[in-house]
Structure formats: structure tokens, C-alpha cells
C-alpha positions as CSV (number, residue, x, y, z in Angstrom):
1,X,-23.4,-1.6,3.0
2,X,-20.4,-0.2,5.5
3,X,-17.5,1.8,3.6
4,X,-13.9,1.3,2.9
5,X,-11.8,4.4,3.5
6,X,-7.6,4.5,3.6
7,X,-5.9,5.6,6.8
8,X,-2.5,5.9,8.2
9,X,-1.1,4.3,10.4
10,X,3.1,4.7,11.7
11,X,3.6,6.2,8.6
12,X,2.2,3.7,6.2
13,X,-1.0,2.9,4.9
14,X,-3.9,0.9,5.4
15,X,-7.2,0.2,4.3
16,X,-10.4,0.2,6.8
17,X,-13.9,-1.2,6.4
18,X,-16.6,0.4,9.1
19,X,-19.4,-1.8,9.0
20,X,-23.2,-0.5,9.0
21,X,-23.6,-1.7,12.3
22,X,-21.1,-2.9,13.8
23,X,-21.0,-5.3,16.3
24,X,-21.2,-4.3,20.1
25,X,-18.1,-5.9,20.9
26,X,-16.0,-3.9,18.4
27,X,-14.9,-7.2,16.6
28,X,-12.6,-6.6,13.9
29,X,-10.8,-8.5,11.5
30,X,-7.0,-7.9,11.1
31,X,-6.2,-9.1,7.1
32,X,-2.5,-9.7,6.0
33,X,-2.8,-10.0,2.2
34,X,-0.5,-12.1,-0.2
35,X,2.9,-11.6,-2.1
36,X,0.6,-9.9,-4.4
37,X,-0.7,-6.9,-2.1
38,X,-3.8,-7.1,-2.7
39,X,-5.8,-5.9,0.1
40,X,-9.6,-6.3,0.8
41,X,-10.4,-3.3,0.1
42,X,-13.6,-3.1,-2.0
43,X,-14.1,-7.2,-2.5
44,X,-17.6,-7.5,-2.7
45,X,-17.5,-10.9,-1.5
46,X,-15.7,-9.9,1.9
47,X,-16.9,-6.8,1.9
48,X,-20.8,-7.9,2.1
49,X,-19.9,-11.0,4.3
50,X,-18.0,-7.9,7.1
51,X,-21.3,-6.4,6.9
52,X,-23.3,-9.1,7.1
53,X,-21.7,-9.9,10.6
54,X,-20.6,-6.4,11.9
55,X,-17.2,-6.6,11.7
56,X,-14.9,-4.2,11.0
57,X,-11.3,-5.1,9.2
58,X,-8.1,-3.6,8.9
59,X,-5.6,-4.3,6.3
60,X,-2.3,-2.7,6.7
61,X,-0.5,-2.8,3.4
62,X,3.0,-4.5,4.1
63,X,4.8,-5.1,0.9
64,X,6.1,-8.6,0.8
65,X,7.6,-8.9,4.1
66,X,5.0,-11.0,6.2
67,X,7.1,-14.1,6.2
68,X,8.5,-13.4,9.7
69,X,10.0,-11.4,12.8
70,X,12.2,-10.0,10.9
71,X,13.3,-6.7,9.3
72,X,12.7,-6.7,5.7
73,X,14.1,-3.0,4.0
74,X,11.0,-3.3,1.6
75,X,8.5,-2.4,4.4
76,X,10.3,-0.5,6.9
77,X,14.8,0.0,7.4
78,X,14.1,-0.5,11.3
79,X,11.1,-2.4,12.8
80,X,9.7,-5.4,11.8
81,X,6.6,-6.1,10.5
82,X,5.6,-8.1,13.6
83,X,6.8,-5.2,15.9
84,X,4.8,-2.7,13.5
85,X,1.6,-4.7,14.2
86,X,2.0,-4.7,18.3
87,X,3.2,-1.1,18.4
88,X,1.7,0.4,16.2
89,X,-1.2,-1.0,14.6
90,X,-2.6,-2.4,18.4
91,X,-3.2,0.8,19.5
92,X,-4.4,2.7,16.8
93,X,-6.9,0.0,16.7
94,X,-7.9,0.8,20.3
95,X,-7.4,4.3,20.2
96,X,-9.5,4.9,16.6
97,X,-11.6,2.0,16.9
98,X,-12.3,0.9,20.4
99,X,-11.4,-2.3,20.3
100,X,-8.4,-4.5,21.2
101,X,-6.9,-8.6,21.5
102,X,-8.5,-11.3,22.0
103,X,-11.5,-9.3,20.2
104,X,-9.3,-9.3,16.6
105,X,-9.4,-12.1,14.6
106,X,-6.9,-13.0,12.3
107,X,-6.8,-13.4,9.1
108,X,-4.8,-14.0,5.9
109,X,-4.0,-15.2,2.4
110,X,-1.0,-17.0,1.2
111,X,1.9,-15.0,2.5
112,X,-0.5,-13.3,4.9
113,X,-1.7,-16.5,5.8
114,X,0.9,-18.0,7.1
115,X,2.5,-14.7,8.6
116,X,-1.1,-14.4,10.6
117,X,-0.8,-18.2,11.9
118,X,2.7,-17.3,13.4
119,X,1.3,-14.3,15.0
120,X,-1.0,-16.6,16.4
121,X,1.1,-18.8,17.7
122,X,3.2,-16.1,19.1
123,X,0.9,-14.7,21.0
124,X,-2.1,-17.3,21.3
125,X,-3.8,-15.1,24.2
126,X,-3.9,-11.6,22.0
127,X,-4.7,-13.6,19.3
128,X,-6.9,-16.6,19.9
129,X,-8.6,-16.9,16.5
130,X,-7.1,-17.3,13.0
131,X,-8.2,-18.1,9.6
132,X,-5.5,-18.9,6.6
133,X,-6.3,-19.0,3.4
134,X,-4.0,-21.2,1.4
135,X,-0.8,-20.6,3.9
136,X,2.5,-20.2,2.4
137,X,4.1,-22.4,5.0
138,X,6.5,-23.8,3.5
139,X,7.9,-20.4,2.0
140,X,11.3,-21.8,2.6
141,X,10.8,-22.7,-1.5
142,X,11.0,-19.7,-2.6
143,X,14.8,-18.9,-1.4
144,X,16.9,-18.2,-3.6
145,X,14.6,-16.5,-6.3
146,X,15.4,-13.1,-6.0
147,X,12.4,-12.2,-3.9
148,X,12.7,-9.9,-0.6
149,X,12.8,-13.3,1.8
150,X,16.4,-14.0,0.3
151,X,17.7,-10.8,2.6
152,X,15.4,-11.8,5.8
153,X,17.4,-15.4,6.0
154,X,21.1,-16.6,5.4
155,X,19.4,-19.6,4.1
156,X,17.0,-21.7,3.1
157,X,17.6,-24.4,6.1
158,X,17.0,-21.0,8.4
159,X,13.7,-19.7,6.8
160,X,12.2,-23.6,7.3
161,X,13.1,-23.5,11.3
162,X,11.0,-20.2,11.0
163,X,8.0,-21.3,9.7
164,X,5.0,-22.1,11.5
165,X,4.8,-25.8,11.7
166,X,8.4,-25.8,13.2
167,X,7.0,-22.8,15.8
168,X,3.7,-24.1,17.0
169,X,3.8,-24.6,20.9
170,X,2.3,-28.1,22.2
171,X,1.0,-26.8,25.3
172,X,0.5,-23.0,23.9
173,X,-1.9,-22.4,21.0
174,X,-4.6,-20.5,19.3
175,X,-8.0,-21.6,20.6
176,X,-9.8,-21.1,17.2
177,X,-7.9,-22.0,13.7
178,X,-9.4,-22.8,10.5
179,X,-6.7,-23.8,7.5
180,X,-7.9,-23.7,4.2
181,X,-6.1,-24.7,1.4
182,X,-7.2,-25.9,-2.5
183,X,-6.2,-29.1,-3.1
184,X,-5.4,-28.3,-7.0
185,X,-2.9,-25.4,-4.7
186,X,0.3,-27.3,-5.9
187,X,2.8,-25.1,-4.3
188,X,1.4,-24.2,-1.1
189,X,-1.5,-27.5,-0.7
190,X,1.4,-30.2,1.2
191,X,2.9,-27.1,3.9
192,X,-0.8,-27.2,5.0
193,X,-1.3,-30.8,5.1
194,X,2.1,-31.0,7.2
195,X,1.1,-28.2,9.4
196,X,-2.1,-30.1,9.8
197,X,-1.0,-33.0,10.4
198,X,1.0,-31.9,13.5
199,X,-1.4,-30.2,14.7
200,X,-3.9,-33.8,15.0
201,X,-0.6,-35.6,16.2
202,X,0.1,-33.0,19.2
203,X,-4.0,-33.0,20.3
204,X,-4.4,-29.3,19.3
205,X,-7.8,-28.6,17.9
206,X,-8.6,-26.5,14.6
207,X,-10.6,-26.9,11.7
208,X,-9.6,-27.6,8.2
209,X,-11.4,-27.3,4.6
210,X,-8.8,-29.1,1.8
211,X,-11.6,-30.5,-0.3
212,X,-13.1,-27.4,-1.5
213,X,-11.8,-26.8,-5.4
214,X,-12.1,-23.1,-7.1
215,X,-9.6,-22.4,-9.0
216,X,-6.0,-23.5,-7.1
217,X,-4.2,-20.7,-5.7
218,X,-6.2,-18.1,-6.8
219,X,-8.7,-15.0,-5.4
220,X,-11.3,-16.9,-7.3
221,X,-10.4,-19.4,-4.7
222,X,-10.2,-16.6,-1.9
223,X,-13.3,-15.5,-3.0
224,X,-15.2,-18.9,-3.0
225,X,-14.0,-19.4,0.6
226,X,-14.9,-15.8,2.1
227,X,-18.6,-16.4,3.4
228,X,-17.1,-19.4,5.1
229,X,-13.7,-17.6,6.6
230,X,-15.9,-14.7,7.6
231,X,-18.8,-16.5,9.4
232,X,-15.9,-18.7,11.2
233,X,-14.1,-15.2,12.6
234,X,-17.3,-13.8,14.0
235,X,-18.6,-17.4,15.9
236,X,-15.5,-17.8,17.2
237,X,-14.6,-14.4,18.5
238,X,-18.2,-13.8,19.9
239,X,-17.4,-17.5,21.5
240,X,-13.9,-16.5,22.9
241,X,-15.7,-13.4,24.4
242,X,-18.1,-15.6,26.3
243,X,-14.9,-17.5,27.9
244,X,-15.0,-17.5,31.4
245,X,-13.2,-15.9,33.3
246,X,-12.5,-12.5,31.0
247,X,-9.3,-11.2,31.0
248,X,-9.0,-7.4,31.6
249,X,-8.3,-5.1,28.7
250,X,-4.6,-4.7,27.7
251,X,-3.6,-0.6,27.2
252,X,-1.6,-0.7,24.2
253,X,0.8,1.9,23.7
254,X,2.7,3.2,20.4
255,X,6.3,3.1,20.8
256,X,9.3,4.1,18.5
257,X,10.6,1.6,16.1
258,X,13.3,-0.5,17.0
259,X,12.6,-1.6,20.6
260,X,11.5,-4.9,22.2
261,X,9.0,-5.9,19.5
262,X,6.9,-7.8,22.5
263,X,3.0,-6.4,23.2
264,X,3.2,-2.6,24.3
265,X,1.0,-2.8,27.0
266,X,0.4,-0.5,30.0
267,X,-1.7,-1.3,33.5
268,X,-5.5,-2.6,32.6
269,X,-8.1,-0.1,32.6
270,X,-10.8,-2.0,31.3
271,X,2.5,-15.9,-5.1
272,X,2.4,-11.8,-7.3
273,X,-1.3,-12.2,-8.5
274,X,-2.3,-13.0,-4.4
């Protein structure tokens, strides 16, 4: 079985599983966890399934501020959380780990899940495959109840033109996407129906898995799904490698908080219980 062990990374911690053998590729799994923190660290479930398929994962611990592009005092007073993951988590990743996008997959859990969708569909070449677990897309709900996301927007009408049905590109996308959502979820289950349904309606492919029932919005649920989510992450990224033709490399390069929060790239060389 491969080990967890905690790193640092810009100043703030994360947790890392090294698999027994990993793959030759270097594929590795980026998690965003939920409102709840919880990272992946020691799961059995997800941390057998890693191993099983040689991946390695990386879960940076970002308090509750992966709703969006935007600074959230909680995490960090200057850069976002989106910046923090280009500038500084990219590189360590290819510095520490020898590996870099489009050979990390995505994935994520409520909150996570639908900040790692948006990253997605910010960057759909870095970032070509995705896997939510019961996405909190429409997060706009929860304005107004005292959580961090009340100081990110001025409103509620603001945070729903930020989420990621109202951000996904017709003609720009995520290759690989697979949205899973309990259908007992009832907070989170109708975002991912509406997200899928505009998906189908603009032609963009993905897969979906709303039957499946274990326990709503839950890790029991999480847990139930992780053989499935994991499997999906290694096909596809081991199916985006054999894309021709392969694009070079991208250097990535830490950069100070505060600047551009685009990909920092230099010339190729090669809900609270979540």
C-alpha cells in the first residue's frame, strides 16, 4: 500500500499519497475537498483505489474558499485560491513530483467539486479531465448564512453568474467529465441536473452517474462512488496522453502572490461534515 505523508506547499499545507508504483506517466490526482475539509488523507477506499491504479494525489487543504476566483481572507489575505493552485501548487507538483497538466486529473467533493469543474472549464487544455462528486453548483443558496462565501460576493445574483453552469464555454471544454450526484442529495442533486442538462443541449460530452443511492450527501456516499471516480481519472488521463498530436510540457514557475493569477509558465523544455 503507498503512504500518505503532509507537505508544504506556499506556506500552507497539504496532504500527499505516493503510490507503490506509480504510474510511468506521473499521473496524479489533484482533490479539492468539501465545506467540511476533509481531505483524502488515509481513506481506505481512495487510498487502495490510488494504489490500485498508480496514481499519486494531492490535496491542498483550503479552508472553505473553493467557491471561486476570488480572494477569500480565510485561506490567504492576497491570492486566490485559483491563483494558489497555478502558482504555486503547478510547480511544486513538477518540481517534487515530475509531473505536470494535462497529466492531473481533477477531482472533487461538494464544494471541491464544483470549484474543480470551474478550473476545468477555465483552463480545459491544463486540465482536460474532471470528476465531481456531488457539486455544489448552485452554492449561490447558501448567501447570506454567515459562511465565508458572503465576503467573496456582493450578492447572491453575483455568486449564480459565477458558478459553473453559467461559465462553461460552448466551443471550449474539458475533454473527460464525470458528474456524480445522489439523487436523495436534496440540496446539491437539481445544480447537477441543470449543469447536465446544458451540457447535452450544447453537444458537449461527459458522463454522469445520478442513480446511484448511499446515503445522500454524505462520505458514505463519497465513499460508495470512489472505485468508480478513481478508475474514471486513470482511463481517461492514460487516454488524453495517447492524444495525438502531444503538446509540449508547460514549465511552471512559482510566483509571488498577488499577480496575474493566469498559468505561470516559462518556454517548453519537454456542507461542514463534507
Amino acid at each position: 500500500m503507498g503512504t500518505w505523508r503532509q507537505v508544504e506547499i506556499g506556506g500552507k499545507r497539504a496532504d500527499l499519497f505516493e503510490p507503490t508504483r506509480p504510474s510511468p506517466h506521473r499521473f496524479t490526482i489533484l482533490f479539492l475537498h468539501g465545506h467540511g475539509e476533509i481531505s483524502l488523507r488515509d481513506n481506505p477506499v481512495y487510498s487502495i483505489e490510488l494504489d490500485r491504479h498508480g496514481l499519486s494525489c494531492l490535496c491542498p487543504a483550503g479552508r472553505r474558499s473553493w467557491w471561486g476566483d476570488r480572494v477569500c481572507t480565510e485561506f490567504d489575505p492576497r491570492q486566490t485560491p485559483r491563483s494558489f493552485l497555478l502558482q504555486q501548487v503547478l510547480p511544486w507538483l513538477q518540481e517534487n513530483c515530475q509531473v505536470a497538466p494535462p497529466a492531473i486529473g481533477l477531482l472533487g467533493v461538494s464544494m471541491g467539486g464544483q470549484g474543480a469543474l470551474k478550473l476545468a472549464y477555465q483552463s480545459p487544455q491544463e486540465f482536460p479531465v474532471v470528476a465531481a462528486l456531488a457539486p455544489a453548483i448552485d452554492f449561490h443558496r447558501w448567501y447570506g448564512q454567515g459562511y465565508p462565501l458572503d465576503d467573496l460576493y456582493e450578492s447572491a445574483e453575483e455568486a449564480r453568474q459565477d458558478t459553473a453552469t453559467v461559465l462553461i464555454h460552448p466551443l471550449n471544454w474539458p475533454r473527460h467529465q464525470f458528474l456524480l450526484c445522489d439523487p436523495t442529495d436534496a440540496e446539491w442533486f437539481e445544480g447537477a441536473e441543470c449543469l447536465a442538462s446544458k451540457l447535452s443541449s450544447s453537444g458537449i460530452p461527459f458522463e454522469r452517474d445520478f442513480d446511484t443511492r448511499a446515503g445522500g450527501h454524505s462520505w458514505d456516499y463519497f465513499n460508495r462512488q470512489g472505485p468508480s471516480v478513481i478508475q474514471f481519472l486513470a482511463e481517461r488521463l492514460e487516454k488524453e496522453r495517447l492524444r495525438i498530436p502531444t503538446p509540449p510540457t508547460p514549465v511552471f514557475r512559482q510566483v509571488s502572490p498577488g499577480i496575474d493569477p493566469g498559468l505561470a509558465t516559462g518556454s517548453s523544455t519537454g456542507t461542514e461534515s463534507e
